[in-house]
C-alpha positions in Angstrom: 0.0 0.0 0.0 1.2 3.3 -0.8 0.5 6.2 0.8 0.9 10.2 0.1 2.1 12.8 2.7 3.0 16.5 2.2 6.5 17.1 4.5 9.2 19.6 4.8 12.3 19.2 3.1 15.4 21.5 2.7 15.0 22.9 -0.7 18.6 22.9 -1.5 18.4 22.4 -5.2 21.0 24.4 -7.3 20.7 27.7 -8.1 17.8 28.6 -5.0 19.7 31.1 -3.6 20.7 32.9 -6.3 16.9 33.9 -6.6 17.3 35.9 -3.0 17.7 39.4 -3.5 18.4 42.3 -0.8 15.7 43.6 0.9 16.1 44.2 5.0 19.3 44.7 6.9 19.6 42.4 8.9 25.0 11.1 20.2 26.3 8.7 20.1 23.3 6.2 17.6 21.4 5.1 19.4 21.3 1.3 20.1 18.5 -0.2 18.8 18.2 -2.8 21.6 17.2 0.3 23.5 13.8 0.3 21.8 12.8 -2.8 23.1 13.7 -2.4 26.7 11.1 -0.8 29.7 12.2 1.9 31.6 11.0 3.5 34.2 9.4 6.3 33.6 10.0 8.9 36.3 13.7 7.7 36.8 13.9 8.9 32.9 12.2 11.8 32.8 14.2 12.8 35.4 17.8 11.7 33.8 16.7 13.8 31.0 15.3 17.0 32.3 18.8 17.0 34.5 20.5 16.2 31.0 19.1 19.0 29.1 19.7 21.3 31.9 23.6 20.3 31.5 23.9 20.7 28.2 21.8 24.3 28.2 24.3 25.3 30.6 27.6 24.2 28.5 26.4 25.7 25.6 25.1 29.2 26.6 28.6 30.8 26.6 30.0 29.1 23.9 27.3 29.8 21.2 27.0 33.5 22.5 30.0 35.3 21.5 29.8 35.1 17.6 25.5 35.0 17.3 25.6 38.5 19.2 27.3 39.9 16.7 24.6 38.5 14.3 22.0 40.6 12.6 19.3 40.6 10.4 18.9 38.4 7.2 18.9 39.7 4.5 16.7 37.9 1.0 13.6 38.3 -0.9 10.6 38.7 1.5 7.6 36.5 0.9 4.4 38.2 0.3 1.1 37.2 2.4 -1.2 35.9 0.3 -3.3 35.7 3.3 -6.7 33.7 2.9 -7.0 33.7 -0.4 -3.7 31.2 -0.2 -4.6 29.6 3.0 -6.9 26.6 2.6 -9.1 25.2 5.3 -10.4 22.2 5.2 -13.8 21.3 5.9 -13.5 17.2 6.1 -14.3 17.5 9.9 -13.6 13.9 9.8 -10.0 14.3 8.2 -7.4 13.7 10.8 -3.8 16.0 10.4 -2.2 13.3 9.3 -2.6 11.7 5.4 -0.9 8.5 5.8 -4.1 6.9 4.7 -6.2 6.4 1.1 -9.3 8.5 2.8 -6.6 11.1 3.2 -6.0 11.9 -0.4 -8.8 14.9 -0.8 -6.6 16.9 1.8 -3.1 16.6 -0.2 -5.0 19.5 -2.7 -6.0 21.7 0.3 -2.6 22.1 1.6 -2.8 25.7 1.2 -0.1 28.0 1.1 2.2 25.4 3.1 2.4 23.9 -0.2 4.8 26.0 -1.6 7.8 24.5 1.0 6.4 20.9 0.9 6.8 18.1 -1.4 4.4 15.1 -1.8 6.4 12.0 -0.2 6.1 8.3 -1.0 5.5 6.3 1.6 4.5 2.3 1.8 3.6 0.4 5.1 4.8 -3.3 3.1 7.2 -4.9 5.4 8.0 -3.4 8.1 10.2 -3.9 10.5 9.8 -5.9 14.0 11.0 -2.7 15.6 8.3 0.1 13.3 5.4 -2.8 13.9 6.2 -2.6 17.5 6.1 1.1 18.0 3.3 1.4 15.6 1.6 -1.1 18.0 2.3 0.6 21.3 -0.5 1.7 23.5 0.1 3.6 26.5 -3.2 3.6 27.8 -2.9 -0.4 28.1 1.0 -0.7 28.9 1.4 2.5 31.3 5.4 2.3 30.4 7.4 4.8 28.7 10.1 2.1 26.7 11.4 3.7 23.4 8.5 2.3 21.1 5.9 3.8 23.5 7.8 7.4 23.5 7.8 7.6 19.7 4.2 7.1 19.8 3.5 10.0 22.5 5.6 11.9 20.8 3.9 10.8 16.7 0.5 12.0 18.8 1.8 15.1 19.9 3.4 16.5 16.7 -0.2 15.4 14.6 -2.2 17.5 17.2 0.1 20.6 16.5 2.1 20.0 19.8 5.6 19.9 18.4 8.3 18.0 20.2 10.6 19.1 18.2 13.2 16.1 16.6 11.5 12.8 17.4 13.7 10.3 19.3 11.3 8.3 21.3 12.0 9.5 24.5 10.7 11.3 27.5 12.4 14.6 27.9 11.8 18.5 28.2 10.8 19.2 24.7 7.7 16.4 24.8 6.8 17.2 28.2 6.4 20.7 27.3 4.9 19.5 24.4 2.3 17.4 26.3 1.7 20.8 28.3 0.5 22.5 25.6 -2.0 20.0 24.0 -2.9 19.8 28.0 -3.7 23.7 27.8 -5.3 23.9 24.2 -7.5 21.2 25.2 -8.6 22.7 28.8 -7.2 19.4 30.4 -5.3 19.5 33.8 -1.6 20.6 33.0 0.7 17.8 35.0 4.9 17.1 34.2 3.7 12.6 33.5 1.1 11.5 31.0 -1.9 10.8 33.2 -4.6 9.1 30.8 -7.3 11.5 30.4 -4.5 13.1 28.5 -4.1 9.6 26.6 -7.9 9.4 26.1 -7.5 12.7 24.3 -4.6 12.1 22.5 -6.6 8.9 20.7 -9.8 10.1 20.2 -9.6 10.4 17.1 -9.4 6.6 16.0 -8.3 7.4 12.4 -5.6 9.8 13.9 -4.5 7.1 16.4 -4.4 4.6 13.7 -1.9 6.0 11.5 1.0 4.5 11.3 3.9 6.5 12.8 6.7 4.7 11.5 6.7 3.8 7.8 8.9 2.9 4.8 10.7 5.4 2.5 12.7 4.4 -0.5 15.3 6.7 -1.0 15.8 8.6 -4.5 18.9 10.2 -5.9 17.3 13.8 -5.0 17.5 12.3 -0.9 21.4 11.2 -1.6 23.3 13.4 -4.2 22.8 17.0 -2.6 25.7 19.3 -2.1 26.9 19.2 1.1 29.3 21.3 3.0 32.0 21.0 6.1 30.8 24.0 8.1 33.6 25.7 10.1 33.4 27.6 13.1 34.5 31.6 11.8 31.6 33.8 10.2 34.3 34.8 8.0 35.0 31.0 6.6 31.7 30.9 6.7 30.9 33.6 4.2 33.2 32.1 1.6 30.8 28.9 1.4 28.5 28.4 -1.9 25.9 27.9 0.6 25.3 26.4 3.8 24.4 23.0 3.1 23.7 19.9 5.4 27.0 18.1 6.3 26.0 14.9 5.5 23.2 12.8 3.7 21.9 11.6 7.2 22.2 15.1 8.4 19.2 15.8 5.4 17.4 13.1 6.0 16.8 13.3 9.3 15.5 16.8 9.3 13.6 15.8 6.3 11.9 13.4 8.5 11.6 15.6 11.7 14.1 13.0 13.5 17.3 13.1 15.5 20.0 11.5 13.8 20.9 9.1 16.2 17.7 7.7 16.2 17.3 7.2 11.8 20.6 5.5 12.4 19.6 3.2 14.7 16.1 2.4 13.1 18.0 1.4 9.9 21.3 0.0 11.5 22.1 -2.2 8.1 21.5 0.5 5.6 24.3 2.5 3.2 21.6 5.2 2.6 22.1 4.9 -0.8 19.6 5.8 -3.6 16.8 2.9 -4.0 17.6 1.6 -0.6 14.2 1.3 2.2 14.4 2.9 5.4 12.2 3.3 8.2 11.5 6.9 9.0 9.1 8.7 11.3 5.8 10.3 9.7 5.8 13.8 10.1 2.0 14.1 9.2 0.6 17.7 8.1 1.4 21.2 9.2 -1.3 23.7 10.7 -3.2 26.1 8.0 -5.1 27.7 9.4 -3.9 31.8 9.4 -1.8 32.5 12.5 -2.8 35.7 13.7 -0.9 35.9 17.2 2.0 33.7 19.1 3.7 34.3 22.1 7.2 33.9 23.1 7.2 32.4 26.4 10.8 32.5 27.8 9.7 30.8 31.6 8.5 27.4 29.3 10.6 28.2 26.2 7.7 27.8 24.0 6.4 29.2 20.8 2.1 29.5 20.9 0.5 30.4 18.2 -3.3 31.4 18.0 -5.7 31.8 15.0 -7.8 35.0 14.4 -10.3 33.7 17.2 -8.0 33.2 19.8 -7.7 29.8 19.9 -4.5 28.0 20.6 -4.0 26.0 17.6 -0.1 25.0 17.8 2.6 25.1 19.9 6.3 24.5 18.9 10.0 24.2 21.3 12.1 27.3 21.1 15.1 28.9 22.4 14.0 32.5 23.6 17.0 34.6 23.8 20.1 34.3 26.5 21.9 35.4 29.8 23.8 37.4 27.6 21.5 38.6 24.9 17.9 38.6 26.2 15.0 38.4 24.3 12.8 42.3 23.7 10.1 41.9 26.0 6.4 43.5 25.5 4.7 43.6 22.1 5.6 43.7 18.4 4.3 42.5 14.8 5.7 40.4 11.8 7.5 43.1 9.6 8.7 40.6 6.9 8.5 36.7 5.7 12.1 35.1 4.3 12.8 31.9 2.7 16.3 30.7 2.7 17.8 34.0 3.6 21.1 35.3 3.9 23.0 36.6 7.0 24.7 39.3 7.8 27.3 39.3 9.7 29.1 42.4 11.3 32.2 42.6 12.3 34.4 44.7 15.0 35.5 47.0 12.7 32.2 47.4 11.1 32.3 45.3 8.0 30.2 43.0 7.3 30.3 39.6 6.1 27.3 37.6 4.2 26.6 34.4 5.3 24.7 32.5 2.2 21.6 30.6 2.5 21.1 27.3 3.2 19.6 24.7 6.5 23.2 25.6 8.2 23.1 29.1 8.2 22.7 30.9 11.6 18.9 31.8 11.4 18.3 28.2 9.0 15.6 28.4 6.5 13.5 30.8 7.7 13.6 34.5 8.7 10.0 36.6 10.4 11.1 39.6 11.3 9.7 41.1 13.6 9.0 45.7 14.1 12.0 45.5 16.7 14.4 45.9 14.2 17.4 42.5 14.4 15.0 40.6 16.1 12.8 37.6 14.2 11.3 34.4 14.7 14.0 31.5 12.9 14.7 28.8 11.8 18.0 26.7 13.5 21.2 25.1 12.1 21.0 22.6 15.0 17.7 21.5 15.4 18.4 18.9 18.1 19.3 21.5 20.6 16.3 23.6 20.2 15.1 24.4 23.9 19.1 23.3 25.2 21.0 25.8 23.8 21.1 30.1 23.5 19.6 32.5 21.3 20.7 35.7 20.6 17.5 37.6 21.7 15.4 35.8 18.9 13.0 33.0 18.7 14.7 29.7 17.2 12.8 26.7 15.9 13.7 23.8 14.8 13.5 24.5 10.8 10.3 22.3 10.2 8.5 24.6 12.8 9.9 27.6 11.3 8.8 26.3 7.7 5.2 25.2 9.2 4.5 28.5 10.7 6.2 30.8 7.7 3.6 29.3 5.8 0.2 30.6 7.9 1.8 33.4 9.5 0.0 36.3 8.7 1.7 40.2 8.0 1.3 42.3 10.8 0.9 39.3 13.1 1.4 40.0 17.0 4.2 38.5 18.3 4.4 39.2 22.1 7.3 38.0 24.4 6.2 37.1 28.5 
């Protein structure tokens, strides 16, 4: 059976960024043995929130010093389209996720998300032991949070607009924050463990919970032969790049597929990830698109909210909000401009600047919203494992699926408030 499902991928074909013109200043893999194994869930949770804290803390200093000196992108802005280019659907009875034939109506009503996603072939022949197992898992009946279980929270939480930024089947800040979000949006009490009127709400939908969250993907040559570049450390170095490419094929395909790298590794331990070969890859499922009038940068949870025109919280995605160093502007402010694959500019002691070109590696990623504050946006990441565990220099960082998800339905003049 084959299936059909809109994602987000890097569109790093040649030539892209010569199209952007100036207009604004600006783990070790995983083994997969680990899947099959209970853990205990507080013990884990707890391991990991401690983890995350550690590695917040190593990394605030180091990645301060040369993103301070960052400012705005610069490239062709995007112009809002606004209803007219965002579709709603009105299958009540369509879940977010088209992994499924009665899905296929919604793949033309992908509205103006369209424009960054491709139509990706899937098939659920074959699977693996390990993808049947987490496709399989049911909290609500096991009340354990092993590896196959955590993908499956996490599969649940992404498809209700709760983003837990890149899936690796485990417990930790980004999908409890996550959780805490589809807790609010849906009235439910908030807690820090999965209690099951949570679960109940999370399956509800039996179509939704039916999807398959792994699947099989047969790679092409577009996947495998795509420029790719060793990114050093100086802006300067930096600036002399064709572009800011992925480093390697896995690094592509994993944000391609919303996943940590680790984790793709250890789902397909015997493949070369060469074309024609089948891996096992997590479905990412549909964006939101329904116009985004208003989000809120909260720095406390280090999340991203974002309303429609009603009010009504309709996604929520893991940021880094600004630093020790650099702080994020506080009060209110609106979307100025909308930036695909932009360019960075990068200024130097002296006052000279450098330009950092395009590309998923590039300081602010694929995406640029910037905001009234002038040098400060809403943006994409080069590092999208370390979104919530690392600094910002005053701006709002996503991972660049979220960024790509929400340039899509943002709308011009948007509030964007920081508490």
């Amino acid at each position: 059976m084959y299936v059909n499902t809109p994602l987000y991928h890097a569109l790093m074909a040649a030539g892209l960024s010569a199209l952007l013109l100036a207009s604004q200043s600006s783990h070790a893999e995983d083994s997969i043995k680990q899947m099959l194994m209970n853990a205990n869930s507080s013990a884990k949770a707890s391991k990991q929130v401690a983890a995350d804290s550690a590695v917040k803390d190593a990394n605030s200093s180091a990645k301060t010093s040369e993103l301070s000196a960052l400012v705005e992108p610069t490239a062709k802005p995007i112009a809002d389209k606004k209803a007219s280019s965002v579709a709603k659907t009105e299958d009540s009875d369509i879940s977010p996720v088209t992994t499924a034939p009665y899905q296929a109506a919604r793949l033309t009503k992908s509205g103006v998300n369209s424009r960054f996603l491709p139509t990706i072939t899937f098939t659920t022949d074959n699977l693996s032991a390990v993808a049947k197992q987490v496709n399989a898992a049911d909290w609500g009946k096991s009340k354990t949070l092993d590896r196959a279980t955590g993908t499956k929270i996490q599969a649940l939480l992404n498809w209700h607009q709760s983003g837990v930024g890149a899936v690796d089947g485990y417990w930790g800040k980004n999908t409890q924050k996550a959780m805490q979000a589809f807790q609010k949006a849906r009235n439910l009490k908030v807690t820090n463990e999965l209690n099951d009127e949570t679960w109940k709400a999370l399956t509800q939908d039996s179509k939704l919970a039916a999807q398959p969250v792994l699947a099989n993907y047969k790679l092409t040559d577009n996947d495998v032969f795509i420029k790719t570049a060793t990114i050093p450390e100086s802006a300067e170095e930096k600036s002399k790049l064709e572009g800011m490419h992925y480093q390697s094929v896995i690094e592509g395909l994993a944000e391609k597929f919303h996943m940590s790298q680790g984790y793709l590794k250890a789902l397909n331990p015997n493949s070369s990830f060469k074309s024609g070969d089948i891996i096992t890859v997590y479905n990412t499922g549909n964006p939101i698109n329904t116009p985004v009038t208003r989000v809120v940068a909260d720095k406390t949870t280090q999340t991203l909210y974002a309303y429609d025109d009603k009010d009504n919280l309709i996604a929520s995605y893991p940021t880094t909000v600004g630093s020790t160093a650099t702080p994020s502007p506080s009060g209110t402010h609106t979307v100025s401009v909308k930036v695909h694959e932009p360019n960075y500019t990068f200024t130097k002691d002296d006052g000279s600047k450098l330009i950092i070109p395009p590309g998923p590696n590039n300081p602010v990623g694929l995406v640029w919203i910037g905001l009234s504050k002038p040098s400060y946006g809403i943006h994409g990441s080069p590092d999208p494992e370390r979104i919530s565990r690392q600094a910002s220099a005053g701006c709002v960082r996503l991972t660049n699926w979220d960024a790509l998800a929400l340039l899509g339905v943002i709308q011009d003049g948007a509030t964007v408030e920081f508490k």
